[in-house]
C-alpha positions in Angstrom: 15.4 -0.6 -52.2 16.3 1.4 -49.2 12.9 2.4 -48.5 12.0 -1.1 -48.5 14.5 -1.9 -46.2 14.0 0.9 -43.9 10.0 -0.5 -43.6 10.3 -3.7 -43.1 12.8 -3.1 -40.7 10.1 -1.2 -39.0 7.2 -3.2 -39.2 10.1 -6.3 -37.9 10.2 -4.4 -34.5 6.5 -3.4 -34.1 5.9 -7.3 -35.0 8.1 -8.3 -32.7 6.7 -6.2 -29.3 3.0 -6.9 -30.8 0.8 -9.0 -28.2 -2.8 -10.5 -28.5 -5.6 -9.4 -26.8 -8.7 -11.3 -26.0 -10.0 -11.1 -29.5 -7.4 -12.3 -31.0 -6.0 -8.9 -32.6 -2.1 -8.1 -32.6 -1.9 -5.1 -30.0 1.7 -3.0 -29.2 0.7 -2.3 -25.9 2.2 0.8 -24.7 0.7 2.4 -21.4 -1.0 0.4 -18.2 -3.2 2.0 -15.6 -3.8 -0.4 -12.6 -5.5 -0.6 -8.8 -3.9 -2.2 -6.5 -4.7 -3.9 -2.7 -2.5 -4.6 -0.7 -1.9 -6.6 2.7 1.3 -6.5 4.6 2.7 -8.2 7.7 1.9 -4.7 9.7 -1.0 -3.5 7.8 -2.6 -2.7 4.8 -3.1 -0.3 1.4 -4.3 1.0 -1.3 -3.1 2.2 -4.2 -2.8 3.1 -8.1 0.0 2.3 -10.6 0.8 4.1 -13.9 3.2 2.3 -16.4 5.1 2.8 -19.7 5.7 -0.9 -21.4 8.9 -0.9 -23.5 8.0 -4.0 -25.5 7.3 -7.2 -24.3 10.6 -7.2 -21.3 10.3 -4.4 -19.1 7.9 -2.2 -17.7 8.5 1.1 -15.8 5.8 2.4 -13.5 4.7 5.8 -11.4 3.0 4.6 -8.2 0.6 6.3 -5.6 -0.4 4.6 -1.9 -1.7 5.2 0.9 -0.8 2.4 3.2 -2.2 1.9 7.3 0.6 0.6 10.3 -1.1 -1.9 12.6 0.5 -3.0 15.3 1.0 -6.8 16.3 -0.6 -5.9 19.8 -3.3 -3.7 19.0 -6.9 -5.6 20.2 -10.3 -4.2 20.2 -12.1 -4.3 23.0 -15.2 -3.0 24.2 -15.9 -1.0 27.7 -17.7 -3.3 30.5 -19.5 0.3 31.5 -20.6 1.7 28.4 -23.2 0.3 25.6 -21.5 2.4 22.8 -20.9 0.3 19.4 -17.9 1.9 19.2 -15.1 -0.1 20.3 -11.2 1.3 21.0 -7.6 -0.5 21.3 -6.2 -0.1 24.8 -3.1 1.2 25.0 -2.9 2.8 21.7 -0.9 6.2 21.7 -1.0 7.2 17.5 -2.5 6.1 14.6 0.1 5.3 11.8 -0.3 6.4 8.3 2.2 6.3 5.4 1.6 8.1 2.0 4.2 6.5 -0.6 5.0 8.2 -3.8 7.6 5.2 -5.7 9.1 4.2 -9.1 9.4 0.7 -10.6 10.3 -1.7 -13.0 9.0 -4.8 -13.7 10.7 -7.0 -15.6 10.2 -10.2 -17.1 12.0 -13.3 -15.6 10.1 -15.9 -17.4 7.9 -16.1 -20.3 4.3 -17.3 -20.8 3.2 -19.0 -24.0 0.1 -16.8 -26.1 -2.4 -19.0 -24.7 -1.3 -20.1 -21.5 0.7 -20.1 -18.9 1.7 -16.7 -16.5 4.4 -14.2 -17.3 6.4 -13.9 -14.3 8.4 -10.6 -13.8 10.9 -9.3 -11.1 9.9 -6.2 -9.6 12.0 -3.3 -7.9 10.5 0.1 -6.2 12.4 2.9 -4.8 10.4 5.8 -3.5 9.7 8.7 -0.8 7.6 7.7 2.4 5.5 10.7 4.2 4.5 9.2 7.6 1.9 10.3 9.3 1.6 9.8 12.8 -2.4 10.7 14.7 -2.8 11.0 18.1 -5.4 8.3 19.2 -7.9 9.3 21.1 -10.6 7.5 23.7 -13.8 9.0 24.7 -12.8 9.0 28.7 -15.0 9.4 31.6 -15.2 12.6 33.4 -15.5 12.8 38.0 -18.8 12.6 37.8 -19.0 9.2 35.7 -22.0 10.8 33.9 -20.1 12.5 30.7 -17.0 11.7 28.8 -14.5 13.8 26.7 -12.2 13.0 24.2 -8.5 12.9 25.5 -5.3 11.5 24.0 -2.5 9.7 26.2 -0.5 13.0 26.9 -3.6 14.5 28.3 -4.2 12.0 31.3 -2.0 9.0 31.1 -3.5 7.4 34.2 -6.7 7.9 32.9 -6.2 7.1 29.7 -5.3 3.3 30.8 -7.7 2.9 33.4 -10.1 0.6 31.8 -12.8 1.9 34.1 -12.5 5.6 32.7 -13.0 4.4 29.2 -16.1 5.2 27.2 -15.3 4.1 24.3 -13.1 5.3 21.0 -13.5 8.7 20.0 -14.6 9.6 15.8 -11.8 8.6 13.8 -10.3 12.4 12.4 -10.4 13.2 16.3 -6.8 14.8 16.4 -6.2 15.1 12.7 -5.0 18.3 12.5 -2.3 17.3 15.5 -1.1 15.2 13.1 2.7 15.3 12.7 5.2 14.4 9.9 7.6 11.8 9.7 9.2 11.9 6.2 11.3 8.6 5.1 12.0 6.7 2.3 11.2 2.9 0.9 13.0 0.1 -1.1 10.7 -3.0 -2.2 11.5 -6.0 -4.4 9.1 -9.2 -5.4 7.7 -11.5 -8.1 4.9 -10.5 -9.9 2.9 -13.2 -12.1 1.1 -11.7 -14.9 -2.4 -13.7 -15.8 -3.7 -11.2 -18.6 -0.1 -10.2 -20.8 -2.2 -10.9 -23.8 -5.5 -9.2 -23.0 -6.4 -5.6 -22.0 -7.1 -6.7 -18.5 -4.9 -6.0 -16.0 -4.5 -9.4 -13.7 -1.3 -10.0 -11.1 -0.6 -11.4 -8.4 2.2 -9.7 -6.6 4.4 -11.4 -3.7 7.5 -9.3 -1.9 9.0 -7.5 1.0 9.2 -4.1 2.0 11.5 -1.8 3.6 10.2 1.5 5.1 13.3 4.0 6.7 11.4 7.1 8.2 13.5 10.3 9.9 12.1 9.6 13.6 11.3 6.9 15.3 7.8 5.4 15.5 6.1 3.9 18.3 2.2 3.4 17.9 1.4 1.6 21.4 2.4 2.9 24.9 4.1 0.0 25.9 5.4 -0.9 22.3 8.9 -0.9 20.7 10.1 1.8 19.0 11.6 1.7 15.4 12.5 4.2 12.3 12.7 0.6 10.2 10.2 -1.6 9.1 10.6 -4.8 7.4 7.6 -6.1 6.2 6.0 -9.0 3.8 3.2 -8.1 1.3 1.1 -9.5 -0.8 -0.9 -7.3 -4.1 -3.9 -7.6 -6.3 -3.4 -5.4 -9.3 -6.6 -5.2 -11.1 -6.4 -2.5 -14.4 -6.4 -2.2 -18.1 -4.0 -1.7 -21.1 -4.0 0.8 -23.5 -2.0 2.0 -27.2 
């Protein structure tokens, strides 16, 4: 009688965190592997997502990204002198990038029917930023007006924003390994809204804000503000697949 007990106690719980996927077969998932895209207020990412799912409530997730600063003021422009398709931002001093290494949990705020409907889950992310911060480079006219070399703002300020001494933009890993570090750490919280609970495909729609604290300040353009803190608005695709 115990033994009886014990197992249908057991089967009672699996039941009970079982989902449906598309075929119509009961499925405990357990483990979620997604790709993400994302679009914030001051630029954009890319990024992957591994999750534990402890039952149908809560998820907890290891996340990866690789996320680009853009700066409100940055414009491209191309040089009146030169017939290069290569165009450059004036006034641009570094090229931001931000590699973020988080941890989250999503959990569920309301729930969807088996058939319809969208799960909608509240999601928190704490992680560790590592900012990195390019010199930008333009391809700058030389005395003679007949070549051009790659300089950075520090090299030549006056040349470097003389629109007439501009080329165009230089390749884009020009100064890569002047690249410095600006370590920091990140605190995010949104709604997701879950179209594929029930199937093995991955589907959300995620909608949030961002906070990014780095050691040093930033400034990306020569005129610009500087700030160590960004607040910022973003909005993810997470596209994946579910797994036992």
């Amino acid at each position: 009688m115990r033994a009886f007990l014990v197992i249908f106690s057991s089967l009672s719980v699996i039941l009970s965190f079982a989902q449906t996927n598309q075929y119509g077969k009961k499925i405990a998932y357990r483990f979620e592997n997604n790709i993400n895209a994302n679009l914030y207020t001051r630029g954009m990412g890319v990024g992957y997502s591994y999750g534990r799912i402890k039952g149908i409530y809560k998820t907890n997730y290891t996340n990866l990204e690789l996320t680009y600063y853009r700066n409100a003021k940055e414009k491209r422009s191309s040089s009146k002198f030169s017939s290069s398709p290569r165009t450059f931002i004036y006034g641009k001093q570094y090229s931001s990038y931000n590699i973020k290494v988080s941890k989250s949990r999503s959990q569920i705020l309301f729930y969807k029917g088996e058939s319809k409907g969208v799960r909608i889950n509240m999601v928190q992310k704490l992680g560790f930023n590592l900012g990195i911060l390019k010199p930008y480079y333009l391809n700058l006219r030389t005395d003679d007006f007949d070549e051009y070399t790659a300089m950075k703002f520090e090299d030549d300020n006056i040349r470097f924003l003389t629109p007439s001494m501009i080329h165009s933009g230089a390749d884009l890993g020009t100064g890569f390994w002047e690249s410095t570090i600006n370590p920091g750490g990140t605190l995010e919280f949104g709604l997701n809204f879950d179209f594929g609970e029930y199937t093995d495909l991955v589907r959300i729609l995620e909608v949030g804000t961002t906070l990014d604290v780095y050691a040093r300040d930033i400034s990306v353009m020569v005129f610009g503000d500087s700030s160590r803190y960004f607040l910022t608005l973003y909005v993810r695709i997470n596209v994946g697949w579910r797994s036992i």
